[in-house]
BALOMAR-312380 format. One record per atom (N, C-alpha, C, O, CB): x, y, z. Coordinates in steps of 0.001 Angstrom, whole numbers, plus 500000, padded with zeros to 6 digits. Last residue first. Glycine has a CB too. Example, Ala and Ser with C-alpha at 12.3 -4.5 7.8 and 13.67 -1.06 7.14 Angstrom:
BEGIN
512850497750507080513670498940507140512900500030507870513409501138508039514084499402505725513190494310507800512300495500507800513200496700507800514236496681508465511308495527509046
This chain:
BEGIN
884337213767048906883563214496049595881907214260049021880978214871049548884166215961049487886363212735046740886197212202048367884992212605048990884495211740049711887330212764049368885768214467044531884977213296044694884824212663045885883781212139046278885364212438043956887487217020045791885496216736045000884888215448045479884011215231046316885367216435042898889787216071045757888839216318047093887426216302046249886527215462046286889175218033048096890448215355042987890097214200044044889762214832045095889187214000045796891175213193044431890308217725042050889123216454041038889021215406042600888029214911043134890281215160038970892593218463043456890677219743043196889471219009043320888410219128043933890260220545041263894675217371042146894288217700044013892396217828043688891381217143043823895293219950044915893938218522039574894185216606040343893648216541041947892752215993042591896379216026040521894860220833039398893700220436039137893523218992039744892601218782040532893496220554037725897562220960040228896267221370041580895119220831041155894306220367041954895829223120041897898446219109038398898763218917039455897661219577040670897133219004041623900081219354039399898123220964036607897675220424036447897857219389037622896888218634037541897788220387035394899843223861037328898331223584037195897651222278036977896436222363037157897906224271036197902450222380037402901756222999038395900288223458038889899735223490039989902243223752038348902792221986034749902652220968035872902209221210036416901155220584036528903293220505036498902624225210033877901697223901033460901468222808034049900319222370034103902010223374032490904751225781034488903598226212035298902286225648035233901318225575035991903403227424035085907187224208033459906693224753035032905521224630035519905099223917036429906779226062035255906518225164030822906746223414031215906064223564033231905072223207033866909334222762031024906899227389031452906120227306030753905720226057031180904695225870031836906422227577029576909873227578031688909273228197032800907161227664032357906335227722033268909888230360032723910744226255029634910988225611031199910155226290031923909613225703032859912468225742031913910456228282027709909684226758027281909849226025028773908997225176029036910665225658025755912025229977027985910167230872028474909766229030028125908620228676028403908985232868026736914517229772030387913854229595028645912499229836028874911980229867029990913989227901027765915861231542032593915787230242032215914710230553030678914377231647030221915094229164033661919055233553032177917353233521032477916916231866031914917509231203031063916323235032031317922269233240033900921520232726032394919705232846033146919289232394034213922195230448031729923356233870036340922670234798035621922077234551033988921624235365033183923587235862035676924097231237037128922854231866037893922369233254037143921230233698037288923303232232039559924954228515035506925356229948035867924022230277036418922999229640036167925916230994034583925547225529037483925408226380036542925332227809036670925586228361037741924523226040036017926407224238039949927598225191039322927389225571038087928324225930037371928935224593039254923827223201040580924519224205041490925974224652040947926620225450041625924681223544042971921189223082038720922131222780039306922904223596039920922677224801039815922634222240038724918157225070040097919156224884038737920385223855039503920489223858040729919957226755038016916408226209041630915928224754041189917148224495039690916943223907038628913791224801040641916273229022042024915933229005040826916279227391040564916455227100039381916676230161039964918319228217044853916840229324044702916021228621043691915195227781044047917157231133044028920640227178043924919395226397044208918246226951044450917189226335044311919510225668045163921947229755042770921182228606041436920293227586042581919220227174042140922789227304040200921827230996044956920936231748044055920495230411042868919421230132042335921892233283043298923815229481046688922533229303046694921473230472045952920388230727046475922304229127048082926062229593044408925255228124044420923991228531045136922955228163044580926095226741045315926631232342044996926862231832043279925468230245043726924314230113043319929468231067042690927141232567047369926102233618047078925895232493045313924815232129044848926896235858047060929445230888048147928265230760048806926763231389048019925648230869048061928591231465050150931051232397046473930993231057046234929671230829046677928772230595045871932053230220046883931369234962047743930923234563046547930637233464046045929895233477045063931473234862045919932310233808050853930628234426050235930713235026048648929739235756048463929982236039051361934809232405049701933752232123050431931663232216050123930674231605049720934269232992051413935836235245048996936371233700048192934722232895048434933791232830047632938162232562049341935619236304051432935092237225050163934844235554049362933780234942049275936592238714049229937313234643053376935790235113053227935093235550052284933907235228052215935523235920053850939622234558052049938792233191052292937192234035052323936269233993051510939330232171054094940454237389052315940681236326051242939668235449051811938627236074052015942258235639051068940522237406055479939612238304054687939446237746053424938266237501053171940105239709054536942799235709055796941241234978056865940123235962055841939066235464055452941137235658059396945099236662054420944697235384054106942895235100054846942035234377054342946047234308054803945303239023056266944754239003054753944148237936054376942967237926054026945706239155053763946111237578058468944699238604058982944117238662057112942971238437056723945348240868059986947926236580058510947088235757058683945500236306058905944407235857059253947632235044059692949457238957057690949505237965056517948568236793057122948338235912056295951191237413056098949744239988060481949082240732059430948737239818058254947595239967057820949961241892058968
């Protein structure tokens, strides 16, 4: 019975642990920061901006290849 608690222990232990790190690598955060801090409207911002400017690049250089 005491090897049956201990195996249920580990699991819970386990898949919270499990659930905690891959929600922060979801959201590109380190992995023992907190996962319920929202990230800053200035990171998410920073984000999306690379991101556009980055496709624009792609965009400029198929244009010209072509």
């Amino acid at each position: 019975m005491f090897g049956i608690k201990k195996l249920i222990m580990g699991l819970i232990i386990g898949l919270l642990v499990g659930l905690w790190a891959g929600v922060n690598i979801g959201y590109d955060q380190p992995i023992w920061s907190n996962p319920f801090e929202a990230p800053a409207l200035t990171e998410k911002a920073k984000g999306v901006a690379a991101d556009a400017w980055q496709d624009a690049k792609k965009a400029a250089r198929d244009s010209l290849d072509d």
